[in-house]
Structure formats: structure tokens, C-alpha cells
C-alpha positions in Angstrom: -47.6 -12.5 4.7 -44.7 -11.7 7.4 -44.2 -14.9 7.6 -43.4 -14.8 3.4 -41.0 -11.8 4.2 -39.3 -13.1 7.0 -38.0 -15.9 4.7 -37.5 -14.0 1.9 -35.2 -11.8 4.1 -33.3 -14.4 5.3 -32.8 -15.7 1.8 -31.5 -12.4 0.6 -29.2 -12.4 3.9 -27.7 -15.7 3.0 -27.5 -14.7 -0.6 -26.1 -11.4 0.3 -23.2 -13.4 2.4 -22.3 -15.4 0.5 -21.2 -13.1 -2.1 -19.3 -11.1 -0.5 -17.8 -14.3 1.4 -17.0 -15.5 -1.9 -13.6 -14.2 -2.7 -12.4 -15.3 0.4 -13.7 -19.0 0.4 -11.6 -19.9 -3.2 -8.4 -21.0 -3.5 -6.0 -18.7 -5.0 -6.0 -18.8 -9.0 -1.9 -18.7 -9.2 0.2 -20.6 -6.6 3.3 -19.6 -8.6 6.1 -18.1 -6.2 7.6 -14.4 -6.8 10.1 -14.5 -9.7 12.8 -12.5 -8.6 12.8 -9.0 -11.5 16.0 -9.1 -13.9 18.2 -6.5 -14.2 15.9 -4.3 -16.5 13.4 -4.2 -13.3 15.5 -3.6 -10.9 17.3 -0.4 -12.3 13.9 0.5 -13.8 12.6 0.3 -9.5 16.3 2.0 -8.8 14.6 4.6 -11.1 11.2 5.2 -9.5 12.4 5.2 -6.3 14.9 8.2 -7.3 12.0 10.1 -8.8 10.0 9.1 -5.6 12.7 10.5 -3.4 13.5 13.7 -5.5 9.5 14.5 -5.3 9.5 13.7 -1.8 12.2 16.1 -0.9 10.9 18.9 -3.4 7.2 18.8 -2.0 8.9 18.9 1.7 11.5 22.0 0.6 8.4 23.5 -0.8 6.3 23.3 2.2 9.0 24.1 4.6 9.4 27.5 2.5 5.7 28.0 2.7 5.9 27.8 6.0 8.7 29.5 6.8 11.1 27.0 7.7 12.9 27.8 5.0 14.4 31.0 3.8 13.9 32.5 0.4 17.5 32.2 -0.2 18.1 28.7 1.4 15.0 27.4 -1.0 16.6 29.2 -4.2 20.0 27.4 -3.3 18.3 23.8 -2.9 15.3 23.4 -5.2 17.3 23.9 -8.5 19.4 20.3 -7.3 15.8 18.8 -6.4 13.8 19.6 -9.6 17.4 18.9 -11.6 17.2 15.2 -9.7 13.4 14.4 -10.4 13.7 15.3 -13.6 16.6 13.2 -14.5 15.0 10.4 -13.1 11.9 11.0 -15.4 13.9 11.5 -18.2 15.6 8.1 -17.9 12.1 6.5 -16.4 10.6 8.0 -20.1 13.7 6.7 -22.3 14.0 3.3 -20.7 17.2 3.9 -19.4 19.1 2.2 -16.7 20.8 4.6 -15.5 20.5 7.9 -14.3 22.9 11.0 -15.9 25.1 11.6 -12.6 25.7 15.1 -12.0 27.4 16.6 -9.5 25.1 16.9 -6.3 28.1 18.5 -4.2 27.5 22.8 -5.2 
């Protein structure tokens, strides 16, 4: 009898193994190199990464004023410009746009 569940251990081992071995034993599925994105994709990724920024910047501001890094007045005077920027981004993001409506970040 042990020597019955010694083997079927082992076989459940191997079994166990191999599938999860699996995925790394095959070859790829698609050796087709990185196509380079068109225009469309990269001001679409110019896009993101302008939203990605403008949250970035807004979660920091807003932490920095949590913690007092920031005053009230200095956070009043900057997070208008941030929330301004990550929506515009979104804005274009949701119509498709390529570009972003430029406003002026200078006061």
C-alpha cells in the first residue's frame, strides 16, 4: 500500500511539473517583430502619457498639501492648472483626438 502511494505521488509530481513547465517549454506562437505604431498611436501614447503626468503631479500636490508641504494658498494657485491639464488630456483621450487644446500653462 505505501509502496502504491509512493508511486502515485511521484506521478502526480511529474504531472504537476510538467504543467506548470509547460508554458515555458513551447515555442512562441508569433515570431512577428514589433511594428512600429503610426501616427494615430503615437499621439494617442503622447496623450496617455499627458494624462499620466497631470494625475501624477495632482495626486503628489495633493499629498504634499495633506501633509503640509504645501500651503493652502500655494495648492489653490497650482491644482486648478493640474486638474485643467488631466482633464484636457481625457477629453482628447475620449474624442480621439490628436492633439491636446494648448492653453496657457504660464499664470
Amino acid at each position: 500500500m505505501l509502496t502504491a502511494a509512493l508511486v502515485l505521488g511521484g506521478l502526480l509530481a511529474v504531472a504537476a511539473v510538467w504543467f506548470v513547465a509547460r508554458p515555458f517549454l513551447r515555442s512562441p506562437a508569433s515570431e512577428e517583430p514589433l511594428v512600429e505604431p503610426g501616427r494615430a498611436g503615437r499621439e494617442r501614447l503622447a496623450l496617455e502619457e499627458e494624462r499620466d503626468r497631470a494625475l501624477a503631479a495632482l495626486k503628489e500636490l495633493e499629498f504634499d498639501h495633506r501633509t503640509g508641504k504645501v500651503s493652502d494658498d500655494d495648492y489653490r494657485s497650482l491644482v486648478g492648472e493640474l486638474r485643467r491639464a488631466a482633464a484636457d488630456a481625457l477629453r482628447a483621450l475620449d474624442r480621439g483626438r490628436g492633439q491636446i487644446d494648448v492653453r496657457s500653462r504660464e499664470g
